[in-house]
C-alpha positions in Angstrom: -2.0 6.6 15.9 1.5 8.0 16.4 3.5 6.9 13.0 6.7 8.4 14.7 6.5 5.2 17.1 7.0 2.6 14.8 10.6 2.0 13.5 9.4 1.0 9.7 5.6 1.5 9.0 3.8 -0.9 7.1 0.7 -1.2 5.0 -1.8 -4.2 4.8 -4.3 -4.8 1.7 -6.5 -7.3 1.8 -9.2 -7.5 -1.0 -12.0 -10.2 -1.4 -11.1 -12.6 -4.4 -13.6 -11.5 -7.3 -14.5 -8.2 -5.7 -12.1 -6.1 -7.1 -10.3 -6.3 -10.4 -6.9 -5.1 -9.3 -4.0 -7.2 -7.3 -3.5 -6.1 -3.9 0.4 -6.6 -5.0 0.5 -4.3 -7.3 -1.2 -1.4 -5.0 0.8 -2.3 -2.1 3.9 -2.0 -4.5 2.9 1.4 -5.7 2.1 2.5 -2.0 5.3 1.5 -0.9 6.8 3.5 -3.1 6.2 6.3 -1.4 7.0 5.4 2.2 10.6 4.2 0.7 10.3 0.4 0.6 8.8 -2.4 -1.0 5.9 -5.2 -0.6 4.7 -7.6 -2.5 2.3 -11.1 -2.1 -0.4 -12.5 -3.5 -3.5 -11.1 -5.6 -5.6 -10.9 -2.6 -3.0 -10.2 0.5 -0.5 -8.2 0.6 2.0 -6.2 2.8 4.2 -3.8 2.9 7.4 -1.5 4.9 9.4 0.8 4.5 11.7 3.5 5.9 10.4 6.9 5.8 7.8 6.9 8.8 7.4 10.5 8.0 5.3 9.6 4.4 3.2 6.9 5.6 0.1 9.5 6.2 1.0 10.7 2.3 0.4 7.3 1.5 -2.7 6.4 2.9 -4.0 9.5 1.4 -2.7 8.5 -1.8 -3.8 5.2 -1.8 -7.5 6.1 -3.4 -5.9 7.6 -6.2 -3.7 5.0 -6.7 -6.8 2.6 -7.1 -8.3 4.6 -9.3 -5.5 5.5 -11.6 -5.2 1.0 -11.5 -8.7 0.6 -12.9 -8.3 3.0 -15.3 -5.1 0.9 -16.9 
């Protein structure tokens, strides 16, 4: 996918109630973070944009250590 397409990227997280013990909230929150934005939503959906399309790959590739560095709280 071309990121440089989309005006502001977004990011999606979706995680099956009682399969994880994080909020998808409070990881799309961190993600967005990096990307230059903000997201919020519920435990289990949640979304995401923001305005440095350049940092959205940085994000995805962050996003596992962002999970893990959540468990470990």
């Amino acid at each position: 996918m071309d990121f440089e397409d989309l005006r502001e990227p977004s990011i999606t997280s979706i995680l099956l109630i009682g399969k994880l013990t994080f909020s998808a909230k409070v990881l799309i929150s961190k993600l967005a973070i990096i990307i230059d934005g903000g997201g919020g939503g519920k435990d289990s959906v949640a979304t995401a944009g923001g305005k440095d399309v350049a940092k959205l790959d940085e994000a995805l590739n962050q996003s596992l250590k962002i999970i893990k560095n959540i468990l470990d709280e």
